[in-house]
Structures are given as C-alpha cells and as structure tokens.
C-alpha positions in Angstrom: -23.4 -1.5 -72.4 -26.9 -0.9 -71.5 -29.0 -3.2 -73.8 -29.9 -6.0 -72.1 -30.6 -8.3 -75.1 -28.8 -12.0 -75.0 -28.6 -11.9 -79.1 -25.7 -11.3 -79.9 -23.2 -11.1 -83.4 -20.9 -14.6 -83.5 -18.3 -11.7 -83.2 -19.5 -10.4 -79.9 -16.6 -10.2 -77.1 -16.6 -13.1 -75.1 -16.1 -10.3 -71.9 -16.5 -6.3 -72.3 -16.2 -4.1 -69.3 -16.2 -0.4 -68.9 -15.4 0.8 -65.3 -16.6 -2.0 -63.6 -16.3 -2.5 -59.8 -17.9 -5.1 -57.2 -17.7 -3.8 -53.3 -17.7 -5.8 -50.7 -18.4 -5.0 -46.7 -15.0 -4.5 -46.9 -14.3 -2.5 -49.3 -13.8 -2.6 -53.0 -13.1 -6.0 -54.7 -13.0 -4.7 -58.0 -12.7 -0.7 -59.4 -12.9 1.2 -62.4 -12.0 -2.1 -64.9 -11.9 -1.5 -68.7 -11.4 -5.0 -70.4 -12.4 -6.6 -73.7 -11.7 -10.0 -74.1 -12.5 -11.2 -77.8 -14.1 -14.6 -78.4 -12.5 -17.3 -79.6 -9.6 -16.8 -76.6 -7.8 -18.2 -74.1 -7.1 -16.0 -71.8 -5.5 -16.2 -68.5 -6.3 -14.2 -65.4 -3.2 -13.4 -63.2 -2.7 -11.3 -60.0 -1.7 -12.1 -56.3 -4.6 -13.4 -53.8 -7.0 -10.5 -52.9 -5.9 -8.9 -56.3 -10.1 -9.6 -57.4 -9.6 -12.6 -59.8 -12.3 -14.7 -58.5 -14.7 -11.6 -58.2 -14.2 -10.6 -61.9 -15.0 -14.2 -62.8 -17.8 -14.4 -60.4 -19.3 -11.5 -62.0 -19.1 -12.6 -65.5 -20.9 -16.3 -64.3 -23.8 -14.0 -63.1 -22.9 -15.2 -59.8 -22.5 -11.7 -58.3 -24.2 -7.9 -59.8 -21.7 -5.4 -60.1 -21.7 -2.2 -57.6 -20.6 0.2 -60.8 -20.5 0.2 -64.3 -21.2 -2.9 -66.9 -20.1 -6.0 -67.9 -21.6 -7.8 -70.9 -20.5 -11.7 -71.7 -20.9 -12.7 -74.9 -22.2 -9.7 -76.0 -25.4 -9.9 -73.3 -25.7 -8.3 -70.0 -23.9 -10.5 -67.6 -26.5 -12.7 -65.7 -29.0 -12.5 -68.4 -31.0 -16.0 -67.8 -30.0 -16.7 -71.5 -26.2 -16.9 -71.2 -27.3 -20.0 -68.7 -27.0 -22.3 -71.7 -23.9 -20.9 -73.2 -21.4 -20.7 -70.1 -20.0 -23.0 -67.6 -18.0 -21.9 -64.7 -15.8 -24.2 -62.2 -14.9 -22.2 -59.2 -12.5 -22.4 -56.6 -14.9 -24.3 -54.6 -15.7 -27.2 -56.8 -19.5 -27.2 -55.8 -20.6 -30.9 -56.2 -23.7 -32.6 -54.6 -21.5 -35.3 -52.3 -24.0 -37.9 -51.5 -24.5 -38.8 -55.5 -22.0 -41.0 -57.6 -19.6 -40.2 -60.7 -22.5 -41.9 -63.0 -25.4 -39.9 -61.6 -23.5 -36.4 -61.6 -22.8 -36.9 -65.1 -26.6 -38.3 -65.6 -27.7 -35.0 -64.0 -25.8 -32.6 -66.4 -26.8 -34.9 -69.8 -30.4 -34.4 -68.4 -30.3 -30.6 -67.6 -28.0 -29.4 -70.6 -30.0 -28.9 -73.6 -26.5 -29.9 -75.4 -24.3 -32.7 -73.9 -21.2 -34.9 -75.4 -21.8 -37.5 -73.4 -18.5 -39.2 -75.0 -16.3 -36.1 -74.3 -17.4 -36.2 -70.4 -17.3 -39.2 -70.0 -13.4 -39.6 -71.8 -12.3 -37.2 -68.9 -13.8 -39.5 -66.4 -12.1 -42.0 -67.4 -9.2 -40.9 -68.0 -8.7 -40.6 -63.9 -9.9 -43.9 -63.9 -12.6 -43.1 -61.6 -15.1 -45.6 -60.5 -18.6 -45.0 -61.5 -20.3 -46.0 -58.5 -18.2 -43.5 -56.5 -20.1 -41.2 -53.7 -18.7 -37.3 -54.9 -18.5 -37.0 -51.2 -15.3 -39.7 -50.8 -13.3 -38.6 -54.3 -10.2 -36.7 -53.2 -9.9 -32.5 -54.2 -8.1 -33.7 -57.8 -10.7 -36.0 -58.2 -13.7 -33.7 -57.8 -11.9 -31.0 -60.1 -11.7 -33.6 -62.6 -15.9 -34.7 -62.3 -16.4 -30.5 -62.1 -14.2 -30.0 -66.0 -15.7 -33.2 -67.2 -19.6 -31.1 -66.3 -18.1 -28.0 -67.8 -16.7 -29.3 -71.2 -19.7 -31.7 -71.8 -21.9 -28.7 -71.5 -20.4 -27.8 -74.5 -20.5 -24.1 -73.7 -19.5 -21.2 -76.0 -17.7 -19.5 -73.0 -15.5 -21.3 -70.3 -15.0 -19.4 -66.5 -12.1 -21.4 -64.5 -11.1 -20.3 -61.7 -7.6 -21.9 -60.4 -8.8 -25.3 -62.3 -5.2 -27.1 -61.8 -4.7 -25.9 -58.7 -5.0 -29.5 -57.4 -4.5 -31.7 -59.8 -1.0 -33.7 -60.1 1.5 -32.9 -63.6 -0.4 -35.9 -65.6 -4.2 -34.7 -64.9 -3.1 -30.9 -65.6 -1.6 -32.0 -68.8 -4.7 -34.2 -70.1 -6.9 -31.8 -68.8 -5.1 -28.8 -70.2 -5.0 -31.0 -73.9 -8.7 -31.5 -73.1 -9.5 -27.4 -72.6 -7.2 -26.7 -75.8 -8.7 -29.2 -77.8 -12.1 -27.6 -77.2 -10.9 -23.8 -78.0 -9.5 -25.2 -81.3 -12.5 -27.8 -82.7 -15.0 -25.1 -81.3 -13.9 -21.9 -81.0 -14.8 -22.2 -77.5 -13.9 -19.1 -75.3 -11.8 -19.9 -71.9 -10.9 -17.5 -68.9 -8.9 -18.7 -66.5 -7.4 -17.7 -63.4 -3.7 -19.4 -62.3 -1.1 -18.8 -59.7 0.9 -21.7 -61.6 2.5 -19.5 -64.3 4.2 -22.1 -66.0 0.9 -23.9 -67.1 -0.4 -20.6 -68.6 3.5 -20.7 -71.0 2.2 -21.8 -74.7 -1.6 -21.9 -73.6 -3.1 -18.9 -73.5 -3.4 -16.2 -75.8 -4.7 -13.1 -74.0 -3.6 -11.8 -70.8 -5.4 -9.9 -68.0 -3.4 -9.1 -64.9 -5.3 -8.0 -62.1 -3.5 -6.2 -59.2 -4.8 -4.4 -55.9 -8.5 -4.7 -58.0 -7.5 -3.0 -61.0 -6.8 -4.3 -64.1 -2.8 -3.3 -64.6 -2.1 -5.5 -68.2 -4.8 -6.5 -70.4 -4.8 -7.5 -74.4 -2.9 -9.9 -76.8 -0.2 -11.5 -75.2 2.2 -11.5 -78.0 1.4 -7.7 -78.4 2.6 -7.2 -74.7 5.3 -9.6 -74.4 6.5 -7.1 -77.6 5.9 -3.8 -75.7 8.5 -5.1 -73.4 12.2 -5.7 -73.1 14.1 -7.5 -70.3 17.5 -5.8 -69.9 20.5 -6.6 -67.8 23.8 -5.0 -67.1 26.3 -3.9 -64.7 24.6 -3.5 -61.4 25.8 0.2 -61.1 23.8 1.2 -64.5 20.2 2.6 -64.5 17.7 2.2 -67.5 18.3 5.5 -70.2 14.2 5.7 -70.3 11.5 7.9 -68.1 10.7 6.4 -64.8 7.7 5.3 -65.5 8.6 3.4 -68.3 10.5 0.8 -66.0 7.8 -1.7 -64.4 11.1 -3.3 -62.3 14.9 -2.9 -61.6 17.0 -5.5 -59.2 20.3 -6.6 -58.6 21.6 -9.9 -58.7 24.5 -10.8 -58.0 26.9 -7.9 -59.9 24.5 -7.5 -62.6 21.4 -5.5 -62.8 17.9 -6.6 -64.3 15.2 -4.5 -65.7 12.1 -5.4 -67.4 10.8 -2.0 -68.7 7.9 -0.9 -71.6 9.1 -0.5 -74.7 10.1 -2.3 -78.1 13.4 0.2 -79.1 16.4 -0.6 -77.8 18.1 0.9 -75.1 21.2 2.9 -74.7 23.4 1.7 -72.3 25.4 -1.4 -71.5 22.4 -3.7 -71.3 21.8 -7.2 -72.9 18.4 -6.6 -74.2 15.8 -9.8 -74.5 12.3 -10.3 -75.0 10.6 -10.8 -72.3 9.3 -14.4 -71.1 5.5 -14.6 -69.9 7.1 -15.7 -66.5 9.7 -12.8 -66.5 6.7 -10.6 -67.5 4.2 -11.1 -65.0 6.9 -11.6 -61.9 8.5 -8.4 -63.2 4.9 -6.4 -62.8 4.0 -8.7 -59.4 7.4 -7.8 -57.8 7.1 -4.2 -58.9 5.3 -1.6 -56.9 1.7 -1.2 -58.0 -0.3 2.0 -58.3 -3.1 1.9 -54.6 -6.3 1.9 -56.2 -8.0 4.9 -55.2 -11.5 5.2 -52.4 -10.2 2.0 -50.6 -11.1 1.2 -47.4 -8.4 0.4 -44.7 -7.7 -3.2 -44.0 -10.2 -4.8 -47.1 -10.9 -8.2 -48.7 -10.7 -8.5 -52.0 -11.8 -11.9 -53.0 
C-alpha cells in the first residue's frame, strides 16, 4: 500500500483499502475500512446520511488525505497527480462555473482532457434538450447533473466516482443516464462507484456492493455472492430463527407472521418460508438492524 507509483497492471483494483479512516473536527468520518473493489465494476455505495459515503468517495477523487491507513485507486496512491487523467468524480455538489454556457463547459473539458468523445457528451446534452447558449447559472439542479455526467463520461475516464448522481433527476433522465453509465462499463470496461439512497435504481445495475454504516464498512464484495450468503425467512410471529444470534442481521413482525433476513445459505429448521433475499430486502434488513458503534468516537460527530 505504500508505493506510490501511478503504473499500474490493467488488473489493478479499481479501490483497495486497508484500515482506512478520515477524521473530521468532529470526530471520525471514516474508521478502520478494509475494501477491495476490482476493476471493471459497478459498484454501489449504500448507507444512511452521516454513514461516511461521500468521505470514502472524496478520498478516492484525491479530494481529501486520509487520517490512517491507505487507499490506492487504480492501483496508485490515491491523489497521485497521475490518476488526474484517468478519473472523473461528480459530487453531491455539482460544482459548475455558472456564468459560462452549455457550449463553453463542454468546450472547456474537450480542451483540458487529453481524451474527449466529443459525440458521447454532447449525445447527453442533447438528450435533455438543453440549449447551447444556456448560462450554467439559470439550468435547474437536474439540468446541471445532466452538463456534470455529460463532463464525466466524455473524459472518458478508466474510473467513475458518483456521488448521489440521480438524486435529482426525474424517472426519464435517470433511465438514459443510467443506459448511458452502463453502456460505458460494458464498451470500456470502465469502473463506476456510486453512492444512492434510491435502492431501486441500484436493482439490475450494479454488481458489487459496499454498505457503509456508522463509518464502517458493514457488507462489502460481489453482490451475487452476498445476496447468496443470505436467506429471508418468514413464519408464525411466535417462532424465532434455529441459528446463533449473531447470525440474524433482522427479525420483525408483521402482521401474525414473523420476518427474518439472517446469514447463511443452508436452510433453516423451523416453520419458515425461506427465500433469497432481494437487494432491497438486503440492504433494509442491515439498515433497519442494529449496527455495531464504531469504536474511539467522539460524542455528537459529523460524518459526512
């Protein structure tokens, strides 16, 4: 994790962490991550607000230097000034320069990307029908996400940081931009991380799963492996899972039945109706269940 040089094997992770943690004023963001995140990936970032999602991606644009341990991004040292060419990141924040228009933003990343399809951003552009001649500074929020992805794909980067990209875009611009992101990771084995509180956009899309809870990284590898690992049971509300405690990431009742979605792929004694679990059933199951306090906190922190 130490060497700090940006060549790298085509088979190089597209993220590898070893006890990484970013501290704020507050307190820690981030603490004690272990993560690998091979290349070629989608892979979606998942965890309530304050769980650290924007921080982990902030740290692997080389926007922020961790406070402990590594992070290396396509097999380089995370803010290495030669990963500049390879990655494009969209955060929350949609940074755009408002007093230029549509055509000169898209003039200014042809002209400071060494590599630009100019026909692939200028397709998304289009595609929302936006005029030209436009100020940044009068486009609505969907409008600017849609300028900031059009940037981002014609960069034609190897790795893809978005965080909360759909967030506010209406159902026809999320599915032509979500064709769009797809259409990259397939034609060029482009790496994309993204972070979502819209679960049923990540269904079918990604491939790898991180969830991130209280700063910690609680779930991380290949989501069919994990969606395997699991079983969502349900039977009469009186019965209790025949497995160890800590096998059972949740257990309600509803109604006169009870649901559990626990870890393990044998089946399970008992009068329970045992399913595979859904990526939605998954990741509510882990949200709604209690979570493990990260240890060294400080009282009343910010994780961003």
């Amino acid at each position: 994790m130490d060497d700090p040089t940006t060549t790298a094997p085509a088979s190089a992770p597209a993220l590898e962490a070893e006890g990484l943690g970013r501290r704020y004023r507050g307190g820690w963001a981030l603490r004690g991550c272990d993560l690998t995140v091979p290349a070629g990936r989608i892979c979606g970032v998942v965890g309530p607000n304050g769980a650290g999602k924007s921080t982990l991606l902030s740290l692997a644009a080389g926007q922020l230097a961790p406070t402990e341990g590594g992070l290396r991004v396509l097999g380089a040292t995370a803010g290495d000034p030669g990963l500049r060419a390879r990655i494009a990141y969209v955060p929350q924040d949609k940074p755009l320069y408002p007093g230029l228009t549509v055509a000169e933003t898209l003039r200014m990343g042809r002209e400071l990307n060494p590599v630009w399809d100019e026909d692939g951003a200028q397709q998304i552009v289009e595609q929302g029908e936006l005029n030209p001649n436009t100020r940044i500074g009068s486009l609505s929020g969907g409008q600017r996400t849609r300028v900031c992805l059009a940037l981002a794909l014609g960069k034609l980067p190897d790795l893809l940081l978005l965080d909360e990209p759909m967030a506010d875009l209406d159902p026809l611009a999320r599915h032509q931009l979500m064709g769009a992101l797809m259409s990259s990771a397939a034609e060029r084995g482009t790496s994309i991380v993204l972070s979502s509180h819209i679960l049923p956009e990540l269904d079918g899309v990604i491939d790898h799963l991180l969830l991130v809870q209280r700063g910690r990284i609680r779930l991380a590898g290949d989501l069919e492996e994990i969606l395997d690992g699991h079983r969502l049971l349900t039977g009469p509300a009186a019965q209790e899972p025949s497995l160890a405690a800590e096998s059972v990431v949740e257990q309600r009742v509803s109604g006169r039945r009870a649901i559990a979605l626990v870890r393990t792929d044998e089946p399970v004694d008992g009068e329970w109706e045992s399913e595979r679990p859904s990526l939605e059933d998954l990741l509510l199951g882990y949200l709604r269940g209690p979570a493990e306090p990260a240890d060294r906190k400080e009282p009343n922190e910010v994780a961003a």
